[in-house]
N, C-alpha and C positions, 0 to 999 in steps of 0.2 A: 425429862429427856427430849432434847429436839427431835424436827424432826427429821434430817439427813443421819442421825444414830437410829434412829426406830428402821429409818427403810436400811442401813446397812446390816442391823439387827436381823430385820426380817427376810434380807438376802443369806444372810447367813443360815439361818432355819431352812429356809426351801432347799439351800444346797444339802443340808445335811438331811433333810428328810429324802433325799433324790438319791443322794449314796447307800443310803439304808436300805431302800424301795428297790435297789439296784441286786436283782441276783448273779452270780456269777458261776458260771457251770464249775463242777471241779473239775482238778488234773486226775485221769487215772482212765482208766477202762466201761469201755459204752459197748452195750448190746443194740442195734438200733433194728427195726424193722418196718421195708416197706410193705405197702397195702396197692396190690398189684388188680389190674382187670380179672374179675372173677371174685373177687376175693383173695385172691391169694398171695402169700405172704413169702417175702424176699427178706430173711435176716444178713443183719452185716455186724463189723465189727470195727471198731477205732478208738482208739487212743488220745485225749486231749494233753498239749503240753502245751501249758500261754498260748501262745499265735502259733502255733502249728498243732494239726491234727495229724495222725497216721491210720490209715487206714490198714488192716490186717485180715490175709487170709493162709491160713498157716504159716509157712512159714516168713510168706511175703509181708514185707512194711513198706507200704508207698507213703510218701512225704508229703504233706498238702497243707505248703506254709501262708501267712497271709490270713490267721484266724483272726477276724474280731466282736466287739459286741459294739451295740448300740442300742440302749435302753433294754427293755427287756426280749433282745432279740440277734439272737448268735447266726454270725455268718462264714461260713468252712468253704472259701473257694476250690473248685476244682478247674484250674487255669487250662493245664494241657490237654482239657476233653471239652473245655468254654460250659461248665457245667457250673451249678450253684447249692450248695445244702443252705437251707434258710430255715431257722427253727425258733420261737417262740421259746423263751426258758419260765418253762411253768413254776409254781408257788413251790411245790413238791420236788423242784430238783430235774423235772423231766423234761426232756425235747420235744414240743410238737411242731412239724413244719413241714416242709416240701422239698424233693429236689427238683432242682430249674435247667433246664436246657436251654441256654443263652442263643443271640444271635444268628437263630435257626431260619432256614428261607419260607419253612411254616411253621407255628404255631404249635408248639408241643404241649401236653395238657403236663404241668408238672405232679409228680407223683410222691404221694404222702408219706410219713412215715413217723415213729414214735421211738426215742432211743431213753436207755433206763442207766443207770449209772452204777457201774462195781460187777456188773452181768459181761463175762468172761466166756462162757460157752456161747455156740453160734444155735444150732438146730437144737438140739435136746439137752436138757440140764443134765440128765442123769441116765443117757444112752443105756439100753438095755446090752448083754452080753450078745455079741455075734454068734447068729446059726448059723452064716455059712461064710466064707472065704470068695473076696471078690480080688483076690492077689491075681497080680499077668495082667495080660494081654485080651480087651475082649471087641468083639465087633457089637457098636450101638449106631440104631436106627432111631431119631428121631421123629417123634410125627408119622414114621410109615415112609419117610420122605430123605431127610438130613442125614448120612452115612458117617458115621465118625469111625475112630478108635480110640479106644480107653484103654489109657496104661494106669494100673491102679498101684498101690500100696497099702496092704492094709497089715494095720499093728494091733491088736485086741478089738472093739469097736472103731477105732479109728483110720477114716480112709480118707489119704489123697492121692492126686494123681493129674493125668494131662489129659486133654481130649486133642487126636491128632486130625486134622481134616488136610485136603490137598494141598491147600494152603500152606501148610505149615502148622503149627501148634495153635490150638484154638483156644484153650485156658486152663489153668492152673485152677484144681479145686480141692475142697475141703469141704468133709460129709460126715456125719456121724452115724450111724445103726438105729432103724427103726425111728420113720421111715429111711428107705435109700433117698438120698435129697441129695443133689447132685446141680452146685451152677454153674452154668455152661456160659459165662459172657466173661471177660478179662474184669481183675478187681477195679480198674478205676471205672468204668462202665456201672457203675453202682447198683443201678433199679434193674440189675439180670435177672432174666427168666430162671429160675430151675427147674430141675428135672425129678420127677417124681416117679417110683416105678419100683416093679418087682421081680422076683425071680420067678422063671419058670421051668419046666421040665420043656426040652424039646427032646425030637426022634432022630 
């Protein structure tokens, strides 16, 4: 064999070992969740199609085209917020990475997160039955501080609904029973806080 056949040979090998080596997320449905200050844990939810993800929260689907990979590392721009999801695609199928806050006048620390693949529920796999009825209209005070109102919906365990502030409508969310978990920041705003809380008796 010479030797410009051997090195074409042996191009030929690396490439196909490089395709191999090469994973690639599936299309279908992702549970992802961040890991917020404290500990505490921010789940979300989207949708992979080729080069476009959607991101979903009930019955909202935002569009966030422009997915691609680059070795073994997937990238889901979020353009209209100058945001970035950047994730390692691990041996196993799973995402581990960060979201990025682009072109910020400081330095934002980006925040972690781990998405599993075929995981469809958001907060609880298997919500327990509703004990009480959080239908209408309620007045929430965030922090002792943030005055909202909540217009809710709820159908068996399942609740969405608006938070209204002066502003105008503050977001669209989607909760399940046990605990109340409730987030309060608009879906492409990804790494939202939520809200955690109970019922009480008042007089």
């Amino acid at each position: 064999m010479s030797l410009r056949n051997a090195l074409v040979l042996s191009g030929l090998l690396l490439s196909g070992f490089t395709s191999q080596a090469q994973t690639k997320p599936k299309d279908g449905f992702w549970r992802g969740v961040f890991t917020l200050a404290g500990g505490q844990q921010a789940p979300f939810n989207f949708e992979l199609r080729g080069k476009t993800a959607y991101l979903i929260n009930g019955t909202e689907r935002f569009e966030l085209p422009g997915v691609h990979q680059r070795a073994d590392s997937l990238f889901i721009p979020v353009d209209v917020y100058n945001r970035l999801l950047a994730a390692k695609i691990e041996n196993d199928g799973t995402l581990v990475g960060a979201f990025h806050y682009l072109d910020t006048s400081t330095p934002v620390k980006p925040i972690p997160f781990r998405a599993e693949y075929g995981k469809k529920y958001r907060f609880v796999e298997k919500p327990a039955p509703a004990a009480v009825s959080l239908q209408g209209k309620w007045d929430v005070v965030i922090n002792g501080q943030t005055k909202l109102i909540g217009v809710f919906e709820q159908h068996a365990n399942r609740l969405t609904g608006t938070f209204l502030s002066t502003g105008g409508i503050y977001a669209f969310m989607k909760a399940s029973y046990k605990p109340i978990v409730l987030p309060y920041r608009p879906l492409t705003d990804l790494a939202h806080n939520c809200l955690k809380g109970k019922l009480v008796a008042m007089n």
